[in-house]
C-alpha positions in Angstrom: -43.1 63.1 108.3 -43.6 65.1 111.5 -42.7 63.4 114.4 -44.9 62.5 117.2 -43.3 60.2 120.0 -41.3 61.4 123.3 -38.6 59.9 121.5 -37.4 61.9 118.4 -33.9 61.2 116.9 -31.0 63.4 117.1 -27.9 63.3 115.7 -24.9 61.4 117.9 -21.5 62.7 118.8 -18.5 60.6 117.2 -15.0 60.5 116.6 -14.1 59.6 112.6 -13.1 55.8 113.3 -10.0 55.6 111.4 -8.0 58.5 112.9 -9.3 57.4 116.2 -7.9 53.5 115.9 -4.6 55.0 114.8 -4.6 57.2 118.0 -5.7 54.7 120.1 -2.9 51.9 118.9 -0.5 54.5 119.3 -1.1 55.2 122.8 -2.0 51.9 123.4 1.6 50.7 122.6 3.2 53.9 123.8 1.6 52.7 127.6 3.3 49.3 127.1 6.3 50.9 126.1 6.2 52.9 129.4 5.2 49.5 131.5 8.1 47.3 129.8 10.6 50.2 131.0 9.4 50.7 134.7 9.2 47.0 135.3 13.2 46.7 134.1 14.6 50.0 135.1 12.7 50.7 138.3 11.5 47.7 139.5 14.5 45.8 138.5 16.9 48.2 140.1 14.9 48.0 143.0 14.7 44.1 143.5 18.7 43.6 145.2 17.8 46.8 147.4 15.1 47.0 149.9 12.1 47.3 148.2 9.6 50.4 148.1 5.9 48.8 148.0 5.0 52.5 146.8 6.6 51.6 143.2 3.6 48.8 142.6 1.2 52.1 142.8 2.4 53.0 139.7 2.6 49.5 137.8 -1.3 49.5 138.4 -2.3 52.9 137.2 0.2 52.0 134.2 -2.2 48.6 133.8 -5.4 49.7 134.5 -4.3 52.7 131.7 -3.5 49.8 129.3 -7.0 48.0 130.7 -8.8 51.4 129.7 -7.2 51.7 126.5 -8.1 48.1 125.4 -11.5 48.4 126.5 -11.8 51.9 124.3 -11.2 49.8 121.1 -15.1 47.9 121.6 -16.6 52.1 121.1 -15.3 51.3 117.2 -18.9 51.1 115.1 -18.9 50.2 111.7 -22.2 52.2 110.0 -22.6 50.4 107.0 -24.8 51.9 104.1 -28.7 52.6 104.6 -28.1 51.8 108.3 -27.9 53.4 111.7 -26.7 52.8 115.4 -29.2 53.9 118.3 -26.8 54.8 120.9 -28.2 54.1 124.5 -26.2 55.1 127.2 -27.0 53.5 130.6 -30.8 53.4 129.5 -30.9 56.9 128.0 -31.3 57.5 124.5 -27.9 59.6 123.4 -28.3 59.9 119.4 -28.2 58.3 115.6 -24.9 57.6 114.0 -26.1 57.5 110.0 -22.8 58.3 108.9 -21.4 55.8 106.9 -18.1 54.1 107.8 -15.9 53.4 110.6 -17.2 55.5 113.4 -16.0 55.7 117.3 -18.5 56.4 120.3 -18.7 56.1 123.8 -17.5 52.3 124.5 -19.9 52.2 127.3 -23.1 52.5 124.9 -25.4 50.3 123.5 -25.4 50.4 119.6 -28.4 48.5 118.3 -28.4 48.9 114.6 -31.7 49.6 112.6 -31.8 49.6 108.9 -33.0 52.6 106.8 -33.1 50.8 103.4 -36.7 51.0 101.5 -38.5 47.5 102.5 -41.9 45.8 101.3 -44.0 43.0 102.6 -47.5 41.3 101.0 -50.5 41.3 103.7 -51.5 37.5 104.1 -55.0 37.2 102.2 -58.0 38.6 104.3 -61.2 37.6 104.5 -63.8 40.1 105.4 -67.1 41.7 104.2 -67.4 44.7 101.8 -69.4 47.5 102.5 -72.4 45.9 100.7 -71.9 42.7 103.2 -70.4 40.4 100.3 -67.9 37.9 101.9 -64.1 39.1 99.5 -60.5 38.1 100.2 -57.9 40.3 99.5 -54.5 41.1 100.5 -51.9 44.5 99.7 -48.4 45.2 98.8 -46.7 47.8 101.6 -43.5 49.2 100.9 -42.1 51.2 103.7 -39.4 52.6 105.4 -37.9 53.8 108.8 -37.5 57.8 108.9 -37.0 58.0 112.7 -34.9 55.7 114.3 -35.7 56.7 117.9 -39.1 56.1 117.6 -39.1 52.6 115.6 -36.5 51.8 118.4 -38.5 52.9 121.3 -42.0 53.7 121.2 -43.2 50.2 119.8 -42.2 47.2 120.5 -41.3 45.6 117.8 -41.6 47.8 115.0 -41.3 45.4 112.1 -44.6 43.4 113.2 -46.2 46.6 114.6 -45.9 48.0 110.5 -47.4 43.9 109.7 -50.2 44.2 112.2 -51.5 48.1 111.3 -51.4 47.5 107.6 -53.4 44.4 108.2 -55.9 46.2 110.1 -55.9 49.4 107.9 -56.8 46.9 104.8 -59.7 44.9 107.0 -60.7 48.3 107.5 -60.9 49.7 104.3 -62.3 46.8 102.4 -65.1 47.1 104.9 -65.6 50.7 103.9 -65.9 50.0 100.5 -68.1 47.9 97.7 -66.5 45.4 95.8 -68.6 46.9 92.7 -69.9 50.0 92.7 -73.7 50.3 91.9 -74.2 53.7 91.9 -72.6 57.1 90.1 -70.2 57.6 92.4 -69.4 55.1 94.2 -65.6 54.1 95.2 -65.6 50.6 94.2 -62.7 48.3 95.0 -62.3 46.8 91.6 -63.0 50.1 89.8 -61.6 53.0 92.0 -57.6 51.2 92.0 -55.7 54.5 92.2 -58.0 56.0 94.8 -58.0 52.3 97.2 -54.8 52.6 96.9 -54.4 56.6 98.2 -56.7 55.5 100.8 -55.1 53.0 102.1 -51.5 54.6 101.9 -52.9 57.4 104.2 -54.5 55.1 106.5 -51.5 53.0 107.1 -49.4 56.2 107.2 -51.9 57.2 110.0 -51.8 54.1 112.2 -47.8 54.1 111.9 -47.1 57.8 112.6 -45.9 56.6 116.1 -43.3 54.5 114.9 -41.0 56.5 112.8 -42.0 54.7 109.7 -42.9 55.9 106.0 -45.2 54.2 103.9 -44.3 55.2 100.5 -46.6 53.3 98.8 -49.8 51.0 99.2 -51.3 49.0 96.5 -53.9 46.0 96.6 -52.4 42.2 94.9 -55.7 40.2 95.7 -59.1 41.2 95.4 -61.6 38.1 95.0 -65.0 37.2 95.7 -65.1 34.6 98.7 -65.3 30.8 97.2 -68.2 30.3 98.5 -70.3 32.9 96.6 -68.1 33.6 93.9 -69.8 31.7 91.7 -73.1 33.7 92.5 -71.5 36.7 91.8 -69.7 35.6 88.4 -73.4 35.2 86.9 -74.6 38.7 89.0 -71.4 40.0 86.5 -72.3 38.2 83.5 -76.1 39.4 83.4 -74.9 43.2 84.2 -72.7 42.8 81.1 -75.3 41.3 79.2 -78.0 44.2 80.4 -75.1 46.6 79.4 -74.4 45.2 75.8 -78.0 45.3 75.3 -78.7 48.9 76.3 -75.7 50.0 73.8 -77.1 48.0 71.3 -80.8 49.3 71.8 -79.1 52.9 72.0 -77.2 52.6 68.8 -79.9 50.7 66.9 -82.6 53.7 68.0 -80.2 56.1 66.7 -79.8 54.6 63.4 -83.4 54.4 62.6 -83.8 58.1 63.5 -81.1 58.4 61.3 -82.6 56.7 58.4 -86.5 58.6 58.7 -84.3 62.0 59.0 -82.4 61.0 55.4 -85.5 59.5 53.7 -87.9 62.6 54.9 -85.0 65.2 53.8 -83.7 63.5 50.6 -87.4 63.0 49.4 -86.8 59.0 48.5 -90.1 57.6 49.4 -93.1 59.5 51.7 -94.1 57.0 53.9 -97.3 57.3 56.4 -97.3 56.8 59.8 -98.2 52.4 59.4 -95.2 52.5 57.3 -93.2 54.4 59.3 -94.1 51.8 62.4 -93.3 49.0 60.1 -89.7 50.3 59.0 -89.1 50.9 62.4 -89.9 47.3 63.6 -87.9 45.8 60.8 -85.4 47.7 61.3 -85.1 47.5 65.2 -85.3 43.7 64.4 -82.4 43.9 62.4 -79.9 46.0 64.3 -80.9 44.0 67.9 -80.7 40.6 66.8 -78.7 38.0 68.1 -78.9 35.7 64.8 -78.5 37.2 61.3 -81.6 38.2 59.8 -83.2 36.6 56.6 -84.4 39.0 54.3 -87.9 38.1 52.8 -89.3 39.8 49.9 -92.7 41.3 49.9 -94.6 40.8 46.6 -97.6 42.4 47.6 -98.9 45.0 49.2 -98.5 46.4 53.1 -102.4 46.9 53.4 -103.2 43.0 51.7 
């Protein structure tokens, strides 16, 4: 994902944390080692003599030394797995520790951590009108991630709702873009066209979070109903074009077998029938193949012209 804020991340400088605690215990005690001698040999010495106020210059630097070593213990950062630590350094942005593990920086930093790890969220259920003006509620799945920690951190607000809010808006906008059935050749319905919704909507989330360091890897809709209020209305609208469908097969089918059956009678030579007969065979059989009911078969005794 190319990045596109004034913030981009960069890598921080650290110190491996466990080589650096070891160093800093050892100095740490070494310092106190070097306090508990000059307060017995020196100052102690000194105490039955007159004594030199110069010698306390040196117990401070020794304390304010331990003071400093103490206070370099808090730059320890634990990075734990599929996380980072935004260093900010009096208000400046210094780097991205994603290195696993015990890691030391500059104690006088601000380490906010940010996860990394692959998340997902469901939309809450929207209501909004289709492209043909139909009232619909649905709702989407997100799953998403944070590529860029220095821009999730800093040029949004809070990037967590800011991903809610967009995808929200991105799905009012595409279910407005779109019918719920398409009526045409060609049409991108929303019920029909799954796969290609969902594209759509991936790239149009992806497009409305591009400032915030976030990936959308995938965007699919859960929920995609009629509004209460007319979903009746349209469950019948459904029914009767499934109805006209089933019929215009049936009709399709049952003209095919007729033509059929004239083709084999005419090239087989079974019976020569005129063009009344051919009209009556027709009917019969049109009769037969489109019914709803099963036919009864009546038996002519007689002739077709008495």
């Amino acid at each position: 994902m190319a990045s596109v804020g004034t913030n981009n991340e960069r890598i921080a400088r650290t110190l491996p944390g466990v080589p650096t605690t070891l160093a800093l215990i050892a100095i740490t005690l070494a310092t106190f080692g070097v306090l508990i001698w000059f307060s017995i040999e020196v100052l102690g010495d000194s105490v039955g003599a007159s004594f030199d106020p110069l010698l306390l210059v040196p117990l401070v630097l020794l304390i304010l030394l331990i003071v400093a070593e103490l206070f370099a213990f808090n730059g320890l950062t634990p990075v734990n797995p599929n996380e980072a630590r935004a260093l900010v350094l009096f208000g400046h942005y210094a780097g991205t520790v994603r290195e696993q593990g015990l890691q030391w920086a500059n104690p006088f930093t601000l380490r906010p951590k940010i996860s990394v790890r692959v998340r997902n969220f469901e939309t809450s259920k929207l209501k909004v009108n289709d492209k043909d003006g139909n009232p619909i509620e649905i709702a989407a799945v997100v799953v998403w991630k944070v590529t860029d920690t220095a821009e999730a951190l800093f040029e949004v607000d809070d990037y967590e709702n800011f991903v809610h809010v967009q995808a929200e808006a991105a799905l009012r906008n595409l279910a407005t873009s779109h019918p719920y059935d398409g009526h045409a050749e060609g049409d991108v319905a929303l019920r029909a066209n799954q796969l290609e919704i969902a594209d759509q909507l991936r790239a149009e989330i992806q497009d409305r979070l591009q400032k915030a360091g976030v990936e959308v890897i995938e965007a699919r809709i859960s929920h995609l109903a009629y509004a209460p209020e007319i979903a009746n209305a349209m469950l019948r609208r459904q029914q009767a074009n499934a109805v006209i469908a089933a019929r215009t097969r049936i009709v399709e089918g049952a003209v095919g077998m007729v033509e059929m059956a004239l083709e084999q009678l005419s090239s087989k030579q079974v019976v020569t029938l005129d063009e009344e007969r051919k009209a009556q065979m027709v009917s019969n059989l049109l009769v037969v193949l489109c019914s709803d009911h099963e036919t009864q078969p009546v038996v002519n005794t007689g002739t077709l012209y008495a």
